[in-house]
N, C-alpha and C positions, 0 to 999 in steps of 0.2 A: 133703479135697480131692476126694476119687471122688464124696464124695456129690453136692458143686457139680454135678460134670459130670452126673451122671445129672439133677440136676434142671434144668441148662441142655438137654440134652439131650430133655427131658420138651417143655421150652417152646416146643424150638424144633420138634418134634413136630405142639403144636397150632397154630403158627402155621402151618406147612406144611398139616396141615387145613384150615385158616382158607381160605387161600390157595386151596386145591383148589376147595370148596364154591364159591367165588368162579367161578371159571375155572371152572367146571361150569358156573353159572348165567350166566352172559357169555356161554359157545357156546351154549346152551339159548334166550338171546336172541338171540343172532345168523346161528343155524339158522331159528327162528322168522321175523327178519324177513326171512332170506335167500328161506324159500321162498316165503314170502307175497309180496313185493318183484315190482311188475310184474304180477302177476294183472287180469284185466278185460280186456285186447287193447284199453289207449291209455284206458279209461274212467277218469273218480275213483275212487277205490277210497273204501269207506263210511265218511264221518268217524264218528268218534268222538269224546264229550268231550273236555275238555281235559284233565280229570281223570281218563277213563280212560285216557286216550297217555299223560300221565304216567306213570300206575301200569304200565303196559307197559314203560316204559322203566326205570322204577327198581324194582332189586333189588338186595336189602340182605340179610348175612347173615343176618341174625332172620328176615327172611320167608322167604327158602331153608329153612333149619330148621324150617320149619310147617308145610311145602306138603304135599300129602295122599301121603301115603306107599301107595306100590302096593299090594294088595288078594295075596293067596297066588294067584289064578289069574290077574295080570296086567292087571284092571278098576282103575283105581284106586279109592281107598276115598273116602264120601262126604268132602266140607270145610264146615267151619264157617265162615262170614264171618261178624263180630260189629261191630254198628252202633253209632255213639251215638245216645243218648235225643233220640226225636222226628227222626231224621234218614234220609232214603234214600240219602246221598251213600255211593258206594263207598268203602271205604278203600283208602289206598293198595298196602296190603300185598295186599289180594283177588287181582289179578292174576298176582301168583307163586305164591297159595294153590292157584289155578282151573290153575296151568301141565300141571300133567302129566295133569286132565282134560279141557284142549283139547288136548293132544298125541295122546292115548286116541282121541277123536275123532276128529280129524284121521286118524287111521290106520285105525280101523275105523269105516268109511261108515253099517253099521247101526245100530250101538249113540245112542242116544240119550241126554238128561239129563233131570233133573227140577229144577226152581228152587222149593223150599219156603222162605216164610218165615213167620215168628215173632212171638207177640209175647206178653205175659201179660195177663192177667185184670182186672186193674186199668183204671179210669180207663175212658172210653167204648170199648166193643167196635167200635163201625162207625169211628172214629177209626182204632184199635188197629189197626184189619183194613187200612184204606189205607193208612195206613206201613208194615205190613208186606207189601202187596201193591208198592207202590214200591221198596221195599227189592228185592223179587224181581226186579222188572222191571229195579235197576236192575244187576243181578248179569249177567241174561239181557242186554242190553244189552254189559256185558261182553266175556261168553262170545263176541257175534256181532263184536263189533269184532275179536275175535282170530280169526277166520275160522271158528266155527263155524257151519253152517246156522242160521237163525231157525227154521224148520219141527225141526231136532232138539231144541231147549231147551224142554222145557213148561213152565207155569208151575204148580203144583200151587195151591190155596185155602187162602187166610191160615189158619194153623193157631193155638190158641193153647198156649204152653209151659208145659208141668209140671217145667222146671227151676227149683232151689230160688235161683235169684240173679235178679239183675236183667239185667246181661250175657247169661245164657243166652235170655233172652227178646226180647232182640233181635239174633237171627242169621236169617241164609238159609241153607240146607243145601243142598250141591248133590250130586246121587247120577247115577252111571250104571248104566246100562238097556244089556244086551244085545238 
């Protein structure tokens, strides 16, 4: 019977986890739309897709769990957003990936980002190079729906990937820049 309790106890554990990450990422969105909310003085504020407002709005514990984990001096660390074949469409999960490098900016005015995208060796290179320049743009695209500058998101030159899969070769990297 003790052991029952320690492993009811275990479960109920990670559901309370569960639960946290959640209610983290709920205030995280709703700090987010709190500050932005109103900005312009009466102007539209810059639509965004329809698929990027979505992906703004929906977080899910698996993307919480992915999102770029802070860097030791406080930068966040680069993020991988990974596409499907032939497509520049953001995924949906991107948005909570990019969360804590638009927070990073948002806070510090200087620091800057870089939009790297990917792709491999295979099949036509100038093809290759424009999906993965679209993929970039449509990252950066993103980033600026969520209120960062367009002037701080550079776009770096379609690179091609020396990872050993096929996934790996179609991601954008996003990095900050002091």
């Amino acid at each position: 019977m003790d052991n029952n309790d320690s492993e009811q106890k275990a479960a109920l554990g990670i559901v309370w986890a569960i639960v946290g990450v959640v209610v983290v990422a709920m205030l995280l969105l709703a700090g987010y739309f709190g500050v932005t909310a109103g900005k312009g003085g009466g102007k539209p504020a810059a639509t965004a897709s329809a698929q990027n407002e979505a992906a703004l709005a929906a977080a899910s514990v698996a993307s919480v769990t992915t999102a770029a984990e802070p860097a030791a001096a406080g930068v966040p660390a680069a993020v991988k957003i990974f596409f499907e074949t032939g497509k520049s469409e953001v995924p949906a999960s991107a948005a909570t990936d990019v969360a804590a490098i638009v927070m990073y900016l948002k806070a510090n005015p200087s620091a800057s980002a870089s939009v790297s995208g990917f792709h491999d060796a295979s099949g036509n290179a100038d093809v290759n190079a424009e999906v993965s320049k679209g993929r970039a743009k449509a990252v950066r695209a993103l980033l600026v729906a969520a209120g960062v500058e367009e002037a701080r998101v550079m776009l770096d030159k379609p690179q091609v990937s020396l990872a050993g899969d096929d996934a790996g070769a179609r991601r954008v990297e996003v990095t900050v820049h002091q």
